[in-house]
Every structure is written in structure tokens, then in C-alpha cells.
C-alpha positions, 0 to 999 in steps of 0.5 A, spaced: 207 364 672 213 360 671 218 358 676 225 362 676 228 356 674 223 354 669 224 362 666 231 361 666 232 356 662 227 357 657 230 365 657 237 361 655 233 356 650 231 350 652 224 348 655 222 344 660 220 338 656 227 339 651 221 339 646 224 347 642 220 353 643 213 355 641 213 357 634 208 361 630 205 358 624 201 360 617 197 354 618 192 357 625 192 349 628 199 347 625 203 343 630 209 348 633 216 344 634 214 341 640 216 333 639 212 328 636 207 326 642 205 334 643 199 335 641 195 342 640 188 340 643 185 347 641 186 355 639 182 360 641 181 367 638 183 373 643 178 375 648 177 382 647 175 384 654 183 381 657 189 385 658 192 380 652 194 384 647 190 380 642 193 374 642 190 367 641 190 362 647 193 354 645 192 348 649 196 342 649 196 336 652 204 334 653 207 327 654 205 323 661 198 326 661 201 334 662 197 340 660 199 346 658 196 352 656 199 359 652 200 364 647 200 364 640 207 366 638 210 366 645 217 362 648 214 359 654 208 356 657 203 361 662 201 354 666 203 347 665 201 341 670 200 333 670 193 330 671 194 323 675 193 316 670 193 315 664 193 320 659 185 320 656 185 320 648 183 327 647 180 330 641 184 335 637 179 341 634 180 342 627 180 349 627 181 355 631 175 357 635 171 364 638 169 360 643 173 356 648 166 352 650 167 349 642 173 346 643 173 339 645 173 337 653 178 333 656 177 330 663 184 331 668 184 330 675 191 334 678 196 330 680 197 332 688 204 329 687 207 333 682 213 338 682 208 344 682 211 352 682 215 354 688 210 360 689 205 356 688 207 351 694 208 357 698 201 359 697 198 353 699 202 353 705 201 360 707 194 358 707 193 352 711 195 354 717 189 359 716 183 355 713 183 349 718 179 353 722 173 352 717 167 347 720 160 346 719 156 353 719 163 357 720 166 355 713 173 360 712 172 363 704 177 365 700 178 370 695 182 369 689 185 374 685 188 371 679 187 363 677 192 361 672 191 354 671 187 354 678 192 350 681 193 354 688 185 353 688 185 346 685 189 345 691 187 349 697 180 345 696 183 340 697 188 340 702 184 344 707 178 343 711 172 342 706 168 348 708 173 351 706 170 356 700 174 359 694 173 364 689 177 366 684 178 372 680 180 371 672 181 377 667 181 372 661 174 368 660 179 364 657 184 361 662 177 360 666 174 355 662 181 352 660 182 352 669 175 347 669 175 343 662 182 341 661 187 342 668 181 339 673 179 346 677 173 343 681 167 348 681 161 348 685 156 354 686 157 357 693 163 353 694 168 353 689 167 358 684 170 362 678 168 369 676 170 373 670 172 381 671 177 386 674 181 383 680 181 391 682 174 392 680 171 385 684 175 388 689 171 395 689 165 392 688 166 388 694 168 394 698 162 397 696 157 390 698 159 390 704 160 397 706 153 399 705 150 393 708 155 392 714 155 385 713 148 384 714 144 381 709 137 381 707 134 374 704 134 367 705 139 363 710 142 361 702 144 367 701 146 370 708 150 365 708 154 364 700 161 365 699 163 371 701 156 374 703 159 377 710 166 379 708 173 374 707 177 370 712 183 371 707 185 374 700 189 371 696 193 376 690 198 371 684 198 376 678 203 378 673 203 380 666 210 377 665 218 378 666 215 378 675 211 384 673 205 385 677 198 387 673 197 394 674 190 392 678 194 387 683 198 394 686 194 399 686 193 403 692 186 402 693 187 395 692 190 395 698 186 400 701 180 396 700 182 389 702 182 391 708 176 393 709 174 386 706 177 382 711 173 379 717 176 380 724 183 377 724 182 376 717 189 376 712 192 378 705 197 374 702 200 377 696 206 374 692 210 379 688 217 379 686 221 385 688 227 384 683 227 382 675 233 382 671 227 383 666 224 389 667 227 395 671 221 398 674 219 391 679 224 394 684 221 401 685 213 397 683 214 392 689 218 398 695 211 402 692 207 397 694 209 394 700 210 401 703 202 401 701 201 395 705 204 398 712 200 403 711 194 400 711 196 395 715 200 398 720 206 395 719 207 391 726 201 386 722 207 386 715 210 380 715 214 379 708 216 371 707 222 370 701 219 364 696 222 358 700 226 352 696 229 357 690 237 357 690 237 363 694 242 367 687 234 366 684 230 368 690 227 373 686 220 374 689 216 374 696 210 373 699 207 380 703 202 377 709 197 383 711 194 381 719 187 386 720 188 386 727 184 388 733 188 395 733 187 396 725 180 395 727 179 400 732 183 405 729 
């Protein structure tokens, strides 16, 4: 999701780069008016099973080694980064494709030292305090509902303890290979992981795993102890479909209802949401809804809501709600 500052400016017509809109075009892999060092690296047709509306997915690589990644016909990009060094001769697909996997890789490693969204900022320090907990045979796993460009990911793995452990949840396949193949997402099998579903269904499927087994499984010592196999040390919600609304899934009351019981002992929700848009008039009722939501599930002494920090307070349009499973909920 882009910034409040970024969104502005795009809403008033200019971007970010000063390089135009996005623009469609009759000719699928001709260049938009993005500047002559744009370059569109690949088009992907629409996933059928993402909430999308059947659009077609482009990748760019921007000037100064930047990545971006948006849909055909739209005004501004979903996620754009920086990749550290020089920026790699990355090869353009000739034609659209059915399958990001036949568009041609292009290696990135993100740039730490890049201006990254003030949510995003806000997220990962959110989390730190939290994961330093994670050591060896006590890792802190987190599940991640939404992925972006899985800069939140990217830089959770990176800034805590490495037995601290992630899985994102992404409902486009799409934006989970553009993650890895062109914004440098570091994946590992039991440690840093994507899978591809429903953020409210992942999470029902979790409530389930766990409540019949009681957090004890059967197996192996591998798989008593993969990522997530005995509940969650922190759960991470960042997903939008736009003008600061949130995906259906990501405020449904059973989300929130089930999370709880996903949580270990102690274990936290961390959920950025706007609670005003000038955009889109049902953000305000949407986000009173779901923080009440919250209160009640949580008890509303483990609530803490936290405006996004380093926005121009006249911007500060979006908040992170921070759940605490206490003791008190537990027993109750």
C-alpha cells in the first residue's frame, strides 16, 4: 500500500519519480509514459483465484536500481523498493505470460537504507521489541497476513534474531513470486516462507490444527517443531484493496475471534488499518467495527491503538491496533 504522501501526490497527478501516470496500451508489453530509463520487465496475465478484478500484473525496474510492480491501467504503483548496488541488466519478456515463473528473473537484494512506507516502518518496530526474545530451540514465529513486496517480511528477517521465523500469507500467487524473484524476499523452508490462500481461511485452517490437537504433534522432532506447529508468537495483519480500505477477510469478526486462539501465551496481534479515508466513506464505520471487534475478543485492557508515526498529523489517516492475549484472557 502506498504511503498517505505518496497517494496524494499521485491523486493530484504527479508520481513519485516525476516520470507520468501508467498508462494502458493496445500493444500488452508497450512501454507506458514512464521516462525513457523505465523498463517493463514483464506482464502477467490475471490470477483467476485473487480478488484482482481480472487485471494484468507489470513489473518494472525504475531508475537507481528501483523495483515496482502494478496493475495494467492503474494510476499508481502497489509496492515499489530499491535494491542495493548497481542495478543488474535485467531482461525484458517479449510477450505477456500466463505464468510469472516464465518471465525472466532479476536478483535484488533491498536496500536497509531506503525511505520505506511509514506503515511499514511502524510495523517492523512494532515487532522488534517482541522477537528478541527468539533463540535457539525457542524461535518466535510470525504469521504474516498480507505480503506486498514482502518488505515487512524482508525486514523483520533481518533486523531480528534469526531464529526468528515468518510466514506470509498472500492471496495473489502473483505478488508472491514477484516478492522472491524481483524484490529480494529470502525464502527458506520452515523459516521464511510464503503460502498462497485466503488470509481469513489460513487463519480458520490454523484455529483448527490447533484446536484439535492442542498444540501437541505427532511426528518427528522436524515437524513438532516447524514454523507455526505450536501456535504463534505474533500476528501480523497489512492488507488493503485500496483507497485505505481493508480486504473483507482481514476485518472479519472471525479473524479476530480466531487469532486469539492462535496466539501462544503472551503472544500479540499487530493489525495496521486506516480508521479514516477521504476516499472511501465506509473506512470510518469499517474501522470502529473492528476495533470494537478487538476489545471484545481481547478484553479491552490488552487494546493499545498507535497512530502510524512520522506522517504530518493533517495525514495521519491510519493506526496500528495492538491485541496482547494476557493471562486474564487465557483463563477466562
Amino acid at each position: 500500500m502506498l504511503s498517505v504522501a505518496w497517494w496524494l501526490r499521485f491523486h493530484l497527478g504527479t508520481s513519485v519519480f516525476g516520470l507520468g501516470h501508467l498508462r494502458s496500451r493496445s500493444n500488452a508489453i508497450d512501454q507506458p509514459n514512464l521516462g525513457a530509463d523505465a523498463k517493463l520487465l514483464c506482464r502477467v496475465t490475471p490470477d483467476d483465484s485473487a480478488q484482482n478484478g481480472g487485471r494484468k500484473l507489470d513489473i518494472w525496474q525504475l531508475p537507481g536500481n528501483a523495483r515496482a510492480v502494478s496493475f495494467e491501467d492503474a494510476l499508481t504503483y502497489e509496492t515499489m523498493l530499491s535494491c542495493s548496488g548497481p542495478a543488474p541488466e535485467c531482461e525484458q519478456s517479449e510477450s505477456e505470460v500466463s505464468d510469472i515463473q516464465n518471465c525472466h528473473p532479476c536478483e535484488c537484494t533491498l536496500d536497509r537504507n531506503q525511505h520505506i512506507l511509514e506503515s511499514q516502518q511502524a510495523l517492523v518496530a512494532a515487532i522488534q521489541p517482541h522477537c528478541i526474545t527468539a533463540r535457539a530451540g525457542r524461535p518466535f514465529d510470525i504469521l504474516m497476513l498480507g505480503l506486498g513486496g514482502g518488505v515487512v517480511h524482508t525486514l523483520i528477517r533481518s533486523s531480528c534474531p534469526q531464529d526468528t521465523r515468518v510466514r506470509s500469507v498472500e492471496i495473489d500467487s502473483r505478488f508472491a513470486a514477484v516478492a522472491s524473484r524481483y524484490f529480494g524476499l529470502p525464502l527458506s523452508p520452515r523459516v521464511s516462507e510464503v503460502v498462497v490462500g485466503d488470509a481469513l481461511q489460513v487463519v480458520r485452517d490454523e484455529f483448527t490444527r490447533l484446536n484439535g490437537s492442542g498444540h501437541q504433534e505427532q511426528g518427528g522432532a522436524e515437524e513438532q517443531h516447524g514454523l507455526g506447529k505450536n501456535g504463534w508468537d505474533a500476528i501480523v495483519v497489512d492488507c488493503f484493496v485500496g483507497s485505505g480500505r481493508t480486504a473483507p477477510s482481514c476485518r472479519a469478526n472471525e479473524l479476530v475471534q480466531d487469532s486469539i486462539h492462535l496466539l501462544k501465551p503472551g503472544g500479540i496481534v499487530m493489525q495496521h488499518v486506516w480508521h479514516h479515508s477521504p476516499k472511501d466513506e465506509h473506512v470510518a464505520a469499517e474501522y470502529d467495527d473492528l476495533v470494537k471487534e478487538y476489545h471484545k475478543v481481547f478484553g479491552e485492557a490488552n487494546i493499545e491503538v498507535k497512530p502510524v508515526f512520522r506522517r504530518d498529523p493533517a495525514w495521519r489517516l491510519d493506526d496500528i491496533i495492538m491485541a496482547t492475549k494476557s493471562e486474564a484472557v487465557i483463563a477466562g
